[in-house]
C-alpha positions as CSV (number, residue, x, y, z in Angstrom):
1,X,-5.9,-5.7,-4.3
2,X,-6.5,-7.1,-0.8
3,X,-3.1,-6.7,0.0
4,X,-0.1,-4.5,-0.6
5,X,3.5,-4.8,0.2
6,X,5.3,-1.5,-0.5
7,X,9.2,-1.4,-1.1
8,X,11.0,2.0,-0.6
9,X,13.7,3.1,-2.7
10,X,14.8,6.8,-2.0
11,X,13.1,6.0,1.7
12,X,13.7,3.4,3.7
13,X,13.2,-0.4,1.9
14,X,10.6,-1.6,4.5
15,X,8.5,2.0,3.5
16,X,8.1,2.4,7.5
17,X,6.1,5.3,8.4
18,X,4.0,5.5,4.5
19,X,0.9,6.1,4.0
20,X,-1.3,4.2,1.5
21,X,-4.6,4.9,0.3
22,X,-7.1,3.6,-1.7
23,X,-9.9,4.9,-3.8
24,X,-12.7,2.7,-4.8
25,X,-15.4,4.6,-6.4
26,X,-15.8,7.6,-4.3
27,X,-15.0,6.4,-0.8
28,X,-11.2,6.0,0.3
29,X,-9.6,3.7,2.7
30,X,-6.1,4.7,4.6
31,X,-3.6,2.9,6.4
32,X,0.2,4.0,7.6
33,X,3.1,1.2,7.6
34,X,4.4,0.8,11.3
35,X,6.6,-1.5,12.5
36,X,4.9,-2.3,15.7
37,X,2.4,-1.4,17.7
38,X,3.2,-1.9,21.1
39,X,5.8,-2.9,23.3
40,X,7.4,-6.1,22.3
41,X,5.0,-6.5,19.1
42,X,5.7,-6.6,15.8
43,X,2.9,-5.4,12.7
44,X,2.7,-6.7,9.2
45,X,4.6,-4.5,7.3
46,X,2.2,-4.8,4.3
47,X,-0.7,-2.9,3.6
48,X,-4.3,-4.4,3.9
49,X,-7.6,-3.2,2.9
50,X,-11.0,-4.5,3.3
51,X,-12.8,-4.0,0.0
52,X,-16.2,-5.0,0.9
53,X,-18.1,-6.4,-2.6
54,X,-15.5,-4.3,-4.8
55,X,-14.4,-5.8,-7.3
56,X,-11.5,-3.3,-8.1
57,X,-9.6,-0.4,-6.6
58,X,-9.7,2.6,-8.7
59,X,-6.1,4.2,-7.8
60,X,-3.3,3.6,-4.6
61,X,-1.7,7.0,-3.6
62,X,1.5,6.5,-1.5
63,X,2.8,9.1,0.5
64,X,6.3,7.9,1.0
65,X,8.6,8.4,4.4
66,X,10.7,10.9,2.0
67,X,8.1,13.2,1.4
68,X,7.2,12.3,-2.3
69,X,3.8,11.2,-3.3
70,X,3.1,8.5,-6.0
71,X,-0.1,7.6,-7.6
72,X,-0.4,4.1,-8.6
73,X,-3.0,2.7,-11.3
74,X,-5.8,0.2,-9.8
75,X,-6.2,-3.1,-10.1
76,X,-8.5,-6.3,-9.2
77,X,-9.8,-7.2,-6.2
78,X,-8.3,-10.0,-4.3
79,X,-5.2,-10.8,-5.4
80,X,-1.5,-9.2,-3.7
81,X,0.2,-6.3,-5.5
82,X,3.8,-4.8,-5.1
83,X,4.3,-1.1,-5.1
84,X,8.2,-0.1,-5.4
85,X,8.7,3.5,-4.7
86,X,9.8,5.7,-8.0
87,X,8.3,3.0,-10.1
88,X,4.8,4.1,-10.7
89,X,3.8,0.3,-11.8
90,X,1.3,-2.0,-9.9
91,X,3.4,-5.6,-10.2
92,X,1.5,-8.4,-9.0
93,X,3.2,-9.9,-5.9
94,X,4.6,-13.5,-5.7
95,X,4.2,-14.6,-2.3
């Protein structure tokens, strides 16, 4: 779960402004979904994570632009995942 597109349903589709985390073991990695950075620039909308030598994240916590949070199960290492807001299912993403 290198990388993580999120989908918004009650918030806006592209998710912009969420929070995701993930928790691998005990340590937990954080990133916000922006739309750009700078003037004139534009971000990757999905959310990416350097895992180091984990195999696995444990759990994805997404605090959504409308105020709800959702706690998603983990999954493997390496591979892309879709998160769709309401859904509480990790679906693996077809890119």
């Amino acid at each position: 779960m290198d990388t993580v597109p999120i989908e918004g349903t009650k918030s806006n589709r592209d998710a912009l402004g969420a929070a995701v985390s993930v928790k691998i073991g005990d340590a937990s990695v954080s990133t916000a979904t922006l739309s750009q950075s700078s003037f004139l620039s534009h971000n990757d909308r999905r959310a990416h994570f350097g895992l180091g030598s984990a195999t696995k994240v444990d759990a994805v916590t997404v605090r959504w632009p409308s105020g709800e949070v959702e706690t998603f199960p983990g999954a493997a290492a390496g591979r892309t995942y879709r998160l769709v807001e309401g859904s509480g299912k990790v679906t693996p993403a077809s890119e």
